[in-house]
C-alpha positions in Angstrom: 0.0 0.0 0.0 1.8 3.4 -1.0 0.4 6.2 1.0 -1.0 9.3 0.0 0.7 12.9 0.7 -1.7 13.8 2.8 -2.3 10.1 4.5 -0.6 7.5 5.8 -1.5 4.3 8.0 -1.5 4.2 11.4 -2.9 0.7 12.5 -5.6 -1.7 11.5 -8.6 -2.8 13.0 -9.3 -7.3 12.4 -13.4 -8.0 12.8 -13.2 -11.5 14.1 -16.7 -13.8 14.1 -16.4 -16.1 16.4 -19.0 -17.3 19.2 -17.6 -18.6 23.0 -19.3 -21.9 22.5 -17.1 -22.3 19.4 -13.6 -21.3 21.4 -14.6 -23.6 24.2 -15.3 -26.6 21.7 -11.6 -25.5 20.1 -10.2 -25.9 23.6 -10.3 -21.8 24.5 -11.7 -19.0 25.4 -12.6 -15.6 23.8 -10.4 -13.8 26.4 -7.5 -16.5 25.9 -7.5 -15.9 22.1 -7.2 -12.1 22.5 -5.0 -12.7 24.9 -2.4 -14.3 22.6 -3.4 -12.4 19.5 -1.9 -9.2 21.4 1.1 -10.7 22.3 2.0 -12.1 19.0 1.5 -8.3 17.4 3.9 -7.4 20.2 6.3 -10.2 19.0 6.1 -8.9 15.4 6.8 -5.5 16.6 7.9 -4.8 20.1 6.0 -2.0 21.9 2.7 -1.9 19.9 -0.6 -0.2 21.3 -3.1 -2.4 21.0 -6.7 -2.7 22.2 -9.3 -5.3 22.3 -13.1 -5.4 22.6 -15.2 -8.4 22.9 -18.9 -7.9 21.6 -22.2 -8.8 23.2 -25.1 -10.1 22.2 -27.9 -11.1 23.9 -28.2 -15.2 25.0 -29.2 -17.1 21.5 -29.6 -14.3 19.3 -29.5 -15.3 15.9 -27.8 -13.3 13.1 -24.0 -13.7 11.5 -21.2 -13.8 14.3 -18.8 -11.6 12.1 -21.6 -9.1 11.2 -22.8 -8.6 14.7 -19.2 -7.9 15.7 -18.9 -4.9 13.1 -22.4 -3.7 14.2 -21.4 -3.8 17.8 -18.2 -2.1 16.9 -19.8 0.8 15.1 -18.0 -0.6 11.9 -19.4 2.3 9.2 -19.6 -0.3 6.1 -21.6 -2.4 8.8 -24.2 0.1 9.9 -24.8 1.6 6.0 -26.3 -1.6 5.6 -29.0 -0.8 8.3 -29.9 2.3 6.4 -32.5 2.4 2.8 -29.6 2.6 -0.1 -31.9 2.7 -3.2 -35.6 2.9 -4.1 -37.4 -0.3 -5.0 -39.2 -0.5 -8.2 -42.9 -1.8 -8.0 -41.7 -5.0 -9.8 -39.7 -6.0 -7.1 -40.2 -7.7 -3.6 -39.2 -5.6 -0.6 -38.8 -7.5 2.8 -39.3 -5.0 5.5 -37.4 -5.9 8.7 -37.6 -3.1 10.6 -42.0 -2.3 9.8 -42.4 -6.5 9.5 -44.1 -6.4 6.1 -43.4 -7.8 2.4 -44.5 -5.8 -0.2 -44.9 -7.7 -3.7 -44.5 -4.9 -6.6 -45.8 -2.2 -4.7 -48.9 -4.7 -2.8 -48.4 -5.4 0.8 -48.3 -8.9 1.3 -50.9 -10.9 3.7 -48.3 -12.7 5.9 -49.3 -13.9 9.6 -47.0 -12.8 12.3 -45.4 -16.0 12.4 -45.3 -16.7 8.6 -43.1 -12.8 8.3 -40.7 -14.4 11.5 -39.8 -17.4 9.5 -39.2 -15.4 6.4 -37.4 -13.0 8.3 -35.4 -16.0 10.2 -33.7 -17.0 6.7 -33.4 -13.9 5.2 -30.6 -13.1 8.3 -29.4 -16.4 7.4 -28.9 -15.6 3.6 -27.5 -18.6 2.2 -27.7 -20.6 4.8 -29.4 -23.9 4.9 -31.7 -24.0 8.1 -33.3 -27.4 9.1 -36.5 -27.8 10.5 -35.6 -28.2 14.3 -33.9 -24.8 14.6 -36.7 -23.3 12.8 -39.1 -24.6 15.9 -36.5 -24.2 18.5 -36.5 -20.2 17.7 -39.3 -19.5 16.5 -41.7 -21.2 19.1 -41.7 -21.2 22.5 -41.2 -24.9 24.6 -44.9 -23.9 26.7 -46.8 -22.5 23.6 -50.1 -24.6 23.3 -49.1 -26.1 20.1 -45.4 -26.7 19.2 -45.0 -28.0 15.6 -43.7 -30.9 14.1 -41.0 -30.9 11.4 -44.3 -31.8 9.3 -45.6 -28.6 10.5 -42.9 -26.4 9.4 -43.4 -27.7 5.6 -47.3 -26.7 5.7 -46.1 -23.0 7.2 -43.5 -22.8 4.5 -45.7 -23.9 1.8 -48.4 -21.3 3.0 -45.4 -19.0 3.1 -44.4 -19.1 -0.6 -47.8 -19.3 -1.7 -48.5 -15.9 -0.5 -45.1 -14.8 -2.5 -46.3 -15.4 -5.7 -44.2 -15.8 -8.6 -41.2 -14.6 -5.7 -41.7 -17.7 -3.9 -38.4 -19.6 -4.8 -36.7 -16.8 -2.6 -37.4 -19.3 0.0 -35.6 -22.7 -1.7 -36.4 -26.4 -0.3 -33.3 -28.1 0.4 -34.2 -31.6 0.4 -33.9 -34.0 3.3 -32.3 -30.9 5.1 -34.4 -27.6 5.5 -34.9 -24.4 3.8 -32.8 -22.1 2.7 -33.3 -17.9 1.4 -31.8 -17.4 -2.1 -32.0 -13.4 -2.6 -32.9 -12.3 -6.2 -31.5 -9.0 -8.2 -34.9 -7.5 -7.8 -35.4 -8.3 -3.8 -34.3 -5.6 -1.4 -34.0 -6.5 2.4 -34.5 -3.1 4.2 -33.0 -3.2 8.2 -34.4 -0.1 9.1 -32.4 2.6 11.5 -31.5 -0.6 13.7 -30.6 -4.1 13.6 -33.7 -6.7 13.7 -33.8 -8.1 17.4 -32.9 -11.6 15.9 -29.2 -10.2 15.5 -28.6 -8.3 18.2 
């Protein structure tokens, strides 16, 4: 990197993703990681400043590790996502975290309360497969009157896409494992002014 006249670096700042049930199962903890992470800048150069924050989230919140680190850090390329960055055309499909609505070229659509949590539960999953189990395990509560099956969660799906349209494939079976959402050119995810409470 050759510095500008007017710039030059200073330091750099590493967003690191990674859960304390995932050091512990490696043998670790968060704080041991940092630990040794400063002292191996201080063995590459002697007398470094360094400083370390650990971020919080609240017990089983969903969401990307890595992402809620850069959020909780006040990262600006992670909080310009939170904000509107274009206007939607009618044609397209916008999924509404922050107002928990989908609007379907310019028509709200008619999706339960739990029907827009399940959509909303993959979309901050983008690209992840999620099976079945997870999908009850967050989304319902152990003493609710009727917890359902893995059987269940395929009727709620399938009323799900039905009320996408011809958008429904945003939310792709993956068979013998679970669903997964697959985010067209013409679907826009807006956040809001702050994070849905299933990532923070």
């Amino acid at each position: 990197m050759t510095p500008s006249s007017s710039r030059e670096p200073r330091g750099f700042a590493l967003y690191v993703g990674m859960s304390e049930k995932d050091a512990v199962a490696a043998g670790h903890s968060l704080q041991e990681i940092v630990s040794q992470l400063k002292k191996s800048i201080d063995d590459f150069v002697p007398g470094s400043q360094t400083h370390a924050s650990i971020a919080l989230a609240p017990q089983g919140a969903g969401g990307n590790d890595l992402e809620i680190v850069r959020m909780a850090l006040h990262d600006p390329a992670a909080l310009a996502k939170l904000a509107p960055t274009r206007v939607v055309e009618p044609s397209g499909v916008v999924i509404d975290i922050s107002r928990k609505r989908v609007v379907l070229e310019g028509t709200t659509a008619s999706l339960t309360y739990k029907e827009f949590e399940m959509l909303q539960f993959l979309v901050l999953r983008e690209g992840q497969t999620v099976n079945r189990e997870t999908i009850i395990d967050a989304l319902w509560d152990v003493d609710d009157e009727e917890t359902p099956s893995a059987r269940t969660i395929d009727v709620h799906v399938r009323r799900l896409r039905s009320k996408l349209g011809r958008f429904e494939d945003i939310v792709r079976t993956v068979r013998g494992v679970g669903y997964r959402f697959d985010r067209h050119a013409d679907v826009v995810i807006e956040y809001g002014v702050a994070p849905s409470p299933d990532m923070i």
